[in-house]
N, C-alpha and C positions, 0 to 999 in steps of 0.2 A: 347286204349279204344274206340278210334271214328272206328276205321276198326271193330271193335265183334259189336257195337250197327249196323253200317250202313249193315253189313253184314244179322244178323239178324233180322232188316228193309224187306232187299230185300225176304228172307226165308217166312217171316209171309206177306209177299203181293205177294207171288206166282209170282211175275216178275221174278225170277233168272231162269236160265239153260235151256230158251225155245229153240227153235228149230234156233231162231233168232238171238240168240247172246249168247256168250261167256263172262263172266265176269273171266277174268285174275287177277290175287296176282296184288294188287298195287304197282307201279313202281316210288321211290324214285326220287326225281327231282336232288337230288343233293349227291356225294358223299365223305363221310371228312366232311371238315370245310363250310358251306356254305359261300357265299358271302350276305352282310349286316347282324351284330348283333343283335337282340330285346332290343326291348327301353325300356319292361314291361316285369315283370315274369309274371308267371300264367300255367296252364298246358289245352293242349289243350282240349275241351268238346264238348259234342254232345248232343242238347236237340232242343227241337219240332221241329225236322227235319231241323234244322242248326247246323253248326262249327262255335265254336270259337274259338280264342287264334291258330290259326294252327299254330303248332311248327315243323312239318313233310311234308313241301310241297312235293307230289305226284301227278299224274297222275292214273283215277283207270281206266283202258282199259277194253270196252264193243265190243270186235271182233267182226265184221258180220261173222256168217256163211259161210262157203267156198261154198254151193253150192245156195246162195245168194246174193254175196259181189262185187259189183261195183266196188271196187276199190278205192271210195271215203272213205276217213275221215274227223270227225269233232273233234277239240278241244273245251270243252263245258266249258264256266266261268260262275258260276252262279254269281245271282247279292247278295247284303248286305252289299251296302254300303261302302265298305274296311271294315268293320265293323264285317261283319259274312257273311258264306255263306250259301244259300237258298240250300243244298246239293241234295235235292229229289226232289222238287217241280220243279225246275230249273238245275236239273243234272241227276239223274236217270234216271227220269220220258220221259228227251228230246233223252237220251242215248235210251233209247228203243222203241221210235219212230224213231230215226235213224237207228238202228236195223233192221228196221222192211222193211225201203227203200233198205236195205244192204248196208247201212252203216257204218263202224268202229267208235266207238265216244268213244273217251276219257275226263273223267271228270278233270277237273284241280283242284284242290286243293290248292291255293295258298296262299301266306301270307298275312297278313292283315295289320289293325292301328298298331299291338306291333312291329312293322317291318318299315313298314311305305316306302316309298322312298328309294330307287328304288329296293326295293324288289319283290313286285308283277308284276312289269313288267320284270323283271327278270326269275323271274318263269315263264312267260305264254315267254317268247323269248326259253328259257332252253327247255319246253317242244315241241315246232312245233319242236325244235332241236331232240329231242329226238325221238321222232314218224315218222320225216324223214328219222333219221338215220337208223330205224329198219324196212323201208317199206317193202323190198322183205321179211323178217320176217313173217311180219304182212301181207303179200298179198296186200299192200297200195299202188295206185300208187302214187309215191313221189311227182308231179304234181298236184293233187288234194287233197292237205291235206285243210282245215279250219279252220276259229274260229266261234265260235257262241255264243253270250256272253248276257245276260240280265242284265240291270237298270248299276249297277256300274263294273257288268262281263261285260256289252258292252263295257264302257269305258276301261276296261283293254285291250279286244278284239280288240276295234281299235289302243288303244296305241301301240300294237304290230305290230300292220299291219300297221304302219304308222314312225313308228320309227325302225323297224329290222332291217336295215343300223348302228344301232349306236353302237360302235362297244366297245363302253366304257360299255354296258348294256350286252354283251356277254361274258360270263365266264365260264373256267371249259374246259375237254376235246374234245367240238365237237364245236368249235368256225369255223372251217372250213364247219359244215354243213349250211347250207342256214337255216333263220328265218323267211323269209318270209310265211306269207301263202296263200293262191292259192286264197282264196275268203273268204267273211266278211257275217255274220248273225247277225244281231242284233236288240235286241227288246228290247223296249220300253230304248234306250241306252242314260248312259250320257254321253255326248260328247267333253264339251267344259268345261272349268274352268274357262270361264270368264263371269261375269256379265252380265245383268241381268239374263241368262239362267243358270247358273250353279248351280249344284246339292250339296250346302253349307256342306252336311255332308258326302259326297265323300270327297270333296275338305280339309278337314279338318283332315279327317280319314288319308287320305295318305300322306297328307304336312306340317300340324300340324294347330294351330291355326292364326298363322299370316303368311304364307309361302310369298318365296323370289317373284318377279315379273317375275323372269327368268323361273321360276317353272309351275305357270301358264301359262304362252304362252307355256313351251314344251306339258303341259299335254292338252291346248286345243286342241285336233286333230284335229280338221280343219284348222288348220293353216297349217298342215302339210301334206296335200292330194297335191300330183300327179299325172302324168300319170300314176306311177306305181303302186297305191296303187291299190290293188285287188277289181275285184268286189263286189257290194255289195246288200244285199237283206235288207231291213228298217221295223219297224212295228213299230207304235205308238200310240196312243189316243190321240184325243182333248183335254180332260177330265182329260188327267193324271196330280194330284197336287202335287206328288213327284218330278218325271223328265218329266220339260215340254218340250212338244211336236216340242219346237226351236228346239232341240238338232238334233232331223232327218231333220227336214226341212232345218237348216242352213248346215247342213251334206250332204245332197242329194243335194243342190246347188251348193255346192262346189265340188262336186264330176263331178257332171254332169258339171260342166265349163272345170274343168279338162280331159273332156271326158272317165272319167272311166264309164263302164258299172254299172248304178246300179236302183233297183226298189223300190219301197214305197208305204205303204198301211198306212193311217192314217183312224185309225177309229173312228166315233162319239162319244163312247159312253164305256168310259171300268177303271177299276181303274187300278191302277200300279200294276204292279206284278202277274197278272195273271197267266202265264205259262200257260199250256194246261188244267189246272182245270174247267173252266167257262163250264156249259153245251152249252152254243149257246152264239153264238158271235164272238168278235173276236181270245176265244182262243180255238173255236171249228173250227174255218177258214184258221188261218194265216200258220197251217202244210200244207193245203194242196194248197196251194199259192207258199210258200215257195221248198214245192216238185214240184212245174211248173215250178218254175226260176232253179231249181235245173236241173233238164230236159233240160231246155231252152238253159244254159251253156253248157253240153254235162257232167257234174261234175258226172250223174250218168245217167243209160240208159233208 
């Protein structure tokens, strides 16, 4: 049901079939039996341009153009919470602005609360697996794949770029492919699971109501940055009373001790969740910021 509404979305807003990108059949994350059960029935729905209940984690592949295409990919997690995912505002919408640099961007689709640990990180490990696998495929160079992830997608985005080592979260046929991803986007991202900064209804959605103590130190990612976690590009607001504005600052500290290359834009004045809707501000700014670091790295030409 969510693939005919989300389909039919893209038809009635004249985004599908440009000259930019290629929207590919959706490609199942998992095949058989998945790994982790649901906690809750329910059947998966689509209504004011969010998913709920995903019972079908996939990847939807928005191709760049062959005579367009850099080479680069992005893996895109929208944000909701664990809760739901913002599928247009936060996936579409970013998939064809990457398009448009020639970029390959793949939507994730992943599981949520009725799933819970460690399924959504599961999924977004599965999928870099998956889109590496097929690079010569897909024209990708396997080097420059990404994640890009907003509010609770950041959190998932860095849990992956920060835990793809862990080899008990890898499962299924391409365990020999690398999880890693090549570099980190993330807006207005939650980061950390621990007090005072943490984002109480992430932390709840994916660990449950009283989660272990072990639980929260894995999922605060900055506990977990090295020299090898991948570059990163940051964007956040002052202002934001969802995911506060710690989450990058203590992020981009830590990064920066570690000497990973990464950049940061905190802006005055903006609410959570914007995505590229805002006429002027910051989500009329941070594409084309975010296309200089892009540049900058050598990620696209």
């Amino acid at each position: 049901m969510f693939r005919a509404y989300f389909i039919r979305l893209l038809l009635c807003t004249g985004c599908l079939l440009m000259s930019v990108n290629i929207l590919a059949e959706p490609i199942p994350l998992w095949s058989g039996d998945m790994p982790v059960k649901s906690k809750q029935p329910g059947q998966e729905r689509y209504e004011d341009e969010r998913v709920y209940n995903v019972r079908v984690p996939e990847i939807i592949p928005y191709l760049a153009a062959k005579n367009n295409a850099s080479g680069a990919a992005v893996l895109i997690f929208p944000g909701g919470g664990y809760e739901k995912l913002s599928i247009v505002k936060e996936g579409k919408e970013i998939a064809n602005w990457l398009n448009s640099l020639g970029v390959s961007a793949f939507i994730v689709k992943y599981r949520l609360q009725e799933f819970g640990h460690p399924a959504p990180l599961m999924d977004g490990l599965r999928a870099i697996q998956i889109v590496r696998s097929k690079a010569s495929e897909w024209n990708i160079d396997p080097h420059k794949i990404g994640v890009l992830g907003f509010s609770a997608g950041g959190h998932l985005a860095s849990s992956v770029a920060t835990h793809y080592d862990q080899r008990d979260y890898l499962y299924g046929d391409l365990t020999s492919v690398a999880a890693r991803p090549d570099f980190m986007i993330l807006l207005y991202p939650v980061i950390t699971f621990s007090d005072p900064y943490a984002h109480q209804g992430s932390v709840e959605a994916l660990l449950g109501e009283k989660p272990a103590a072990d639980l929260i130190e894995f999922y605060s990612n900055e506990i977990h940055v090295n020299i090898n976690t991948p570059p990163t590009f940051l964007m956040h607001s002052s202002t934001d009373e969802s995911v506060p504005m710690e989450n990058s600052m203590k992020f981009y500290t830590i990064l920066r001790q570690a000497k990973v290359p990464v950049e940061m834009h905190i802006y005055q004045n903006a609410e959570h969740g914007f995505g590229m809707r805002e006429g002027q501000g910051p989500a009329s700014e941070w594409p084309a910021l975010c296309e200089q670091w892009l540049r900058l790295n050598r990620y696209i030409n």
